[in-house]
C-alpha positions, -999 to +999 in steps of 0.1 A: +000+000+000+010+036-007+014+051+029+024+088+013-011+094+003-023+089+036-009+111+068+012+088+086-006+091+125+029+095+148+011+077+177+022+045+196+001+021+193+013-004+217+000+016+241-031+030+228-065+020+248-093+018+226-121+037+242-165+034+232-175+068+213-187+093+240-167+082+271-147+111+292-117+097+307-122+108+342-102+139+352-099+159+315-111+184+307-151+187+294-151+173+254-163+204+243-133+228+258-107+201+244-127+205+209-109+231+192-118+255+157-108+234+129-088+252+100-108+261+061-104+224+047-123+203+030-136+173+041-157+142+025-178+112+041-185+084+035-213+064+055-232+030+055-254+041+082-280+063+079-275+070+116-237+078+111-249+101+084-271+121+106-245+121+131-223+139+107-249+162+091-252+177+127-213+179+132-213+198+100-237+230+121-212+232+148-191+265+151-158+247+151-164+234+118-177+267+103-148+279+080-143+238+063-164+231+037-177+194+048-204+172+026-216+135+036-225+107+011-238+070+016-220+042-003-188+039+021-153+027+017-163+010-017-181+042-030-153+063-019-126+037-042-155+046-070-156+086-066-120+090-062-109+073-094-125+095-115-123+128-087-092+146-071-090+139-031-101+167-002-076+180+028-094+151+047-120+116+044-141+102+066-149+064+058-173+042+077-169+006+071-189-023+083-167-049+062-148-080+075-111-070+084-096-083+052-122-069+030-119-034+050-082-033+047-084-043+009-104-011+003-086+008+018-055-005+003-078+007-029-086+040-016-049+048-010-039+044-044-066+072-053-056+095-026-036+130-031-001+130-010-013+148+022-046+134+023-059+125+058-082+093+062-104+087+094-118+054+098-154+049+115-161+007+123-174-010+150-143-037+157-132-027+191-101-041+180-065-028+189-045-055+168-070-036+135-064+001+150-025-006+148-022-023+110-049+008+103-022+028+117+009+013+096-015+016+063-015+059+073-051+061+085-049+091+108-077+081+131-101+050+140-132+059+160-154+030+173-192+033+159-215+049+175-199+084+176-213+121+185-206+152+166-186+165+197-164+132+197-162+134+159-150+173+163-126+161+186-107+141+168-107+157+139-096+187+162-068+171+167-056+158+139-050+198+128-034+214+159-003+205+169+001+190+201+036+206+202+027+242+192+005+267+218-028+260+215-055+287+201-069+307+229-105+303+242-126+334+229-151+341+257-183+370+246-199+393+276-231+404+269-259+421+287-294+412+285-302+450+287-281+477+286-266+499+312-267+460+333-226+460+341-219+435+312-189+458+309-179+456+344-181+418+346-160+416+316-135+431+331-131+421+363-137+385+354-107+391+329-085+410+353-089+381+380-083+356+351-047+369+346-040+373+383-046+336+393-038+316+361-007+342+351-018+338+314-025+359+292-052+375+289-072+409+262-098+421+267-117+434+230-143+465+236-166+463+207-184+491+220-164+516+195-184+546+206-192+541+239-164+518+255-157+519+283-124+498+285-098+531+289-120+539+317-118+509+338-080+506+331-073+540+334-057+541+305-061+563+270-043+545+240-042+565+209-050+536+190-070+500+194-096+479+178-109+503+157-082+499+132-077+463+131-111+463+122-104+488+092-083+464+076-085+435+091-065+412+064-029+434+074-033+424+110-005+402+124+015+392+155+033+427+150+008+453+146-015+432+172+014+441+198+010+477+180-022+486+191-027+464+223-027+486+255-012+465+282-025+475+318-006+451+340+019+418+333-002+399+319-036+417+311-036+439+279-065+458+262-080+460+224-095+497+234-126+513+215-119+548+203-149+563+216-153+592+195-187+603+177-173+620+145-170+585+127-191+564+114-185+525+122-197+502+100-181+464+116-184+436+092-188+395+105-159+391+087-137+415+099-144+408+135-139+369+129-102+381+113-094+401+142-104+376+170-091+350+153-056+367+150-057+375+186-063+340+199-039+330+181-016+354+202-032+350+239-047+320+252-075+340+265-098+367+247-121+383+270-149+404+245-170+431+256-196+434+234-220+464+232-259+458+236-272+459+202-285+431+179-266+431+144-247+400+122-217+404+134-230+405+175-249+373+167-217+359+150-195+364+180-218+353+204-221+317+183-186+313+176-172+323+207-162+293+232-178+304+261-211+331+265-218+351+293-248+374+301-250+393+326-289+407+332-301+424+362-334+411+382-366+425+366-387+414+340-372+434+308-337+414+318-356+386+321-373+382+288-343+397+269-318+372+289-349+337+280-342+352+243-304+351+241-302+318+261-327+302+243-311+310+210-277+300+221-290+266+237-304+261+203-273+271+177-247+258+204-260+225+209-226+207+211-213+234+236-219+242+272-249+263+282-242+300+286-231+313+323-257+337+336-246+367+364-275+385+378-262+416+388-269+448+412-294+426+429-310+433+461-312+470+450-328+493+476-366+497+473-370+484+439-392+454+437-368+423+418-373+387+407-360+365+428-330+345+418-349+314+419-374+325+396-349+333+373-332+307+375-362+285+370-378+303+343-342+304+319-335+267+328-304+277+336-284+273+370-272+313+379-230+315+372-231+346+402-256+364+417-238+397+425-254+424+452-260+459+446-226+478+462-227+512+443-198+523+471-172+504+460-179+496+425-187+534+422-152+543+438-133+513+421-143+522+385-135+566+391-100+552+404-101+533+374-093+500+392-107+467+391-131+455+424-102+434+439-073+456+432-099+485+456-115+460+477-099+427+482-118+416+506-157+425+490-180+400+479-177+404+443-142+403+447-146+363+451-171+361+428-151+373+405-124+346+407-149+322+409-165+330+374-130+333+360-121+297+373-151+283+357-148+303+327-110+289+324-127+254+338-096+252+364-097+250+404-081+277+426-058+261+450-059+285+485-027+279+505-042+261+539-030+285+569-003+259+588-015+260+625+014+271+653+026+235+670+018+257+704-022+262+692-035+231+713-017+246+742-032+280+737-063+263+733-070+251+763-057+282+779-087+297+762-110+267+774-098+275+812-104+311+810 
């Protein structure tokens, strides 16, 4: 067989496990944070099953698999032989085969003798075999995956087939929202983002979308002459060298994409242009916290579906509530192989002004709340005219927590707090205390 028109997979297989479509392996991270964007190829299928087919077909809706161009056909491993005699090959294949071994590994012989050099071939049977996963693996087949698979284990795997375990991975891209405006989406945003780079020491920007209202400089207590506004001009010259051009940094490890906020231009933000930016920034930063302004258009929706986590932030009364049922419900819907979005109810228990009750809200969205963060104009007032963030003015408030916590879950890691060793003399002082 012709291994050069198949991708060699550089994997051991002596020591490969072959585990059922679906299963976690206890301790790793959730499928659908390991899942990453996959690059513009094009990929072909190959089914027996109708049900594999289907499977697929929903794959293909998912936002990691946005930018390939992906079709599914029935026939497989002997209609793919069939097509690719006569057609050239895609960047990858997808084959399901329910054939004896030796009959399997003939077509596939077959099929490598029509296949382009650099051609990747995935494998879909339902032998829970490792002795077939290893000669699949010395004939180049990138990947076996045991029948029945999901879309999410399916976008796994091809996920990483095209990032490189041994370069940085792309950063997570994580969209703040308010249900309403004037709600604090802003202030969560930033906060959150702030703690994010204090605990994890990574590094983190935070985009401000809202290009005439921002409020990003504020917060920081910065004003950058330039930001955002021009990567979004022209999106197709920005690299790793103007990014570091027209990034703001505001302490080791968080930096800023600022909005101009000026009123004498018009600002006219493409889908496009905002998925070139973001996707240049990830690429830079494992985390990119977005601030996006309250206002419905393509390239709002766009972010909001593509991004890898969604938070909203809605304050307790009934506006916040439909609004917030809306955007949830529509996410839920579009993101269906992704977590559900984290919801913060903010400035509640406000003074004299009647409020849904957490549970309510929490019952009528469906939806368990991420925070529920209490009205404190004080120090949030006083924090953002210092232009600090709530922990750097407050340590010890509330929201100060509650911020690190919805940055932990956000980053899906577990803050470790240093246990206070007690003095070997503390039983003795205890029952001095006792006594007294």
């Amino acid at each position: 067989m012709n291994k050069q028109a198949f991708s060699i997979a550089e994997e051991d297989a002596q020591s490969r496990e072959l585990v059922p479509a679906g299963t976690d392996m206890p301790g790793e991270l959730p499928a659908h944070v390991k899942a990453r964007p996959i690059p513009r190829i094009s990929i072909q299928a190959f089914c027996e099953d109708a049900s594999t087919a289907e499977v697929l077909q929903a794959a293909t809706a998912d936002r990691r698999l946005s930018k390939s161009h992906f079709s599914v056909h029935m026939g497989g491993a002997i209609a793919a032989v069939a097509h690719y005699h006569e057609s050239p090959t895609p960047n990858l294949i997808i084959v399901e085969t329910n054939l004896p071994r030796a009959q399997m590994l003939g077509e596939l012989d077959r099929l490598a003798q029509c296949c382009d050099a650099g051609t990747k071939v995935v494998v879909i049977g339902r032998a829970n075999d490792v002795l077939l996963y290893r000669e699949l693996l010395k004939r180049g087949v990138s990947e076996y995956l045991i029948a029945p698979i999901t879309p999410l284990q399916l976008i796994e795997s091809l996920s990483n087939l095209y990032n490189n375990p041994d370069t940085d991975p792309v950063g997570n891209v994580i969209a703040f929202i308010g249900a309403k405006g004037g709600v604090g989406s802003s202030t969560v945003c930033h906060n959150t983002a702030w703690a994010m780079s204090e605990i994890l020491k990574s590094n983190v920007v935070v985009a401000d979308l809202d290009l005439a209202f921002g409020t990003t400089g504020l917060d920081f207590n910065q004003d950058p002459v330039q930001g955002i506004a021009e990567a979004l001009q022209s999106p197709e010259r920005l690299d790793e060298v103007l990014l570091d051009r027209l990034l703001t940094k505001c302490s080791e490890h968080l930096s800023i994409f600022a909005a101009p906020v000026v009123l004498d231009r018009d600002y006219e933000i493409s889908a496009d242009a905002c998925d070139l930016v973001l996707d240049v920034v990830r690429q830079n930063v494992p985390y990119v916290a977005v601030d996006l302004p309250h206002v419905w258009t393509p390239w709002v929706k766009r972010v909001l579906l593509q991004a890898d986590e969604v938070v909203v932030t809605a304050v307790p009364d009934l506006a916040n509530l439909r609004n917030a049922k809306n955007l949830i419900d529509l996410l839920k819907q579009n993101r269906v192989n992704d977590a559900h979005p984290y919801l913060v109810i903010n400035m509640a228990k406000t003074p004299k002004r009647p409020e849904i009750s957490a549970k309510e809200f929490s019952v009528a969205l469906d939806l368990t709340l991420a925070q529920v963060i209490d009205f404190d104009s004080e120090t949030f007032g006083l924090a953002s005219n210092n232009g600090q963030m709530i922990e750097e003015f407050a340590g010890k408030a509330k929201s100060a927590a509650q911020f690190r916590e919805l940055a932990m879950a956000l980053a899906h890691r577990k803050e470790h707090k240093e246990e206070k060793k007690s003095s070997p003399l503390a039983p003795i002082f205890e029952k001095f205390k006792l006594k007294r």
